[in-house]
Steps between C-alpha positions, in 0.01 A plus 500: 500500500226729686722471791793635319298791381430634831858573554585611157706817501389589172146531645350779632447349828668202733362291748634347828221315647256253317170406648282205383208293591545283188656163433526185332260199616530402931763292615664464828848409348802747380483404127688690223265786484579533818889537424402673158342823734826464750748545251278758323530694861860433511582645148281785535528605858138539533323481811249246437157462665329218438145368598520177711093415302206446673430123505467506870775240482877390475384549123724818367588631185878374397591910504411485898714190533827742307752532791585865370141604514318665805196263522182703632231269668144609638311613880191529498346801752179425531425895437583606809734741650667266791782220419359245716242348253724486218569146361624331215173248470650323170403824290843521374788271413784378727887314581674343532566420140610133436848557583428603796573859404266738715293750315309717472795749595211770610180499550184772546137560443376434158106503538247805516848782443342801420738731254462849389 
C-alpha cells in the first residue's frame, strides 16, 4: 500500500527509486519477505535500494536478500582521502546469501559521510 502510493497518478508527485535502510529481523535466507519486496519491484517498476544491515555478518535483512532489489553493503575509509586503507573490517553485512546468491550488488563508504 505505501508502495503503491508513490506511483499513484492521482498524486501530486511519483517516484522511481526507493531507498531504505530498514527491514524485518536478520536472516541469511530468501524468505517470503524477500519475494513480497521482489514482486512489489516488479509491479511497480521501482528502482529499489535496499540496505544490506550492519551486522558485520552474512546476517541481512530479507529486503537485501529480494532478487529485484539493488542491495547496498558498507566500506569503511578510515577518514582518509587515499583508497588503499579502505576495508570492509566486519562493519557492515555481507553474501553470499544461503542460496548461494551473491550480494550485496554494490557497495561504498557508509561511516564518517559528511552531507550538506
Amino acid at each position: 500500500a505505501h508502495t503503491a502510493e508513490l506511483v499513484n497518478p492521482a498524486l501530486p508527485y511519483q517516484v522511481v527509486l526507493q531507498s531504505n535502510s530498514w527491514g524485518s529481523s536478520l536472516t541469511t535466507s530468501y524468505t517470503t519477505i524477500s519475494a513480497e519486496l521482489d514482486d512489489i519491484a516488479l509491479e511497480y517498476g521501482l528502482l529499489i535500494l535496499q540496505s544490506q544491515s550492519n551486522a558485520g555478518s552474512q546476517s541481512s535483512r530479507p529486503q537485501a536478500w529480494s532478487k529485484n532489489v539493488v542491495s547496498i553493503g558498507g566500506i569503511r575509509h578510515e577518514n582518509t582521502a587515499t583508497y588503499a586503507d579502505d576495508s570492509w573490517t566486519g562493519g557492515a553485512s555481507i553474501g553470499p546469501a544461503a542460496d548461494g546468491r551473491m550480494k550485496p550488488d554494490l557497495a561504498y563508504f557508509f561511516d564518517s559521510v559528511l552531507c550538506n
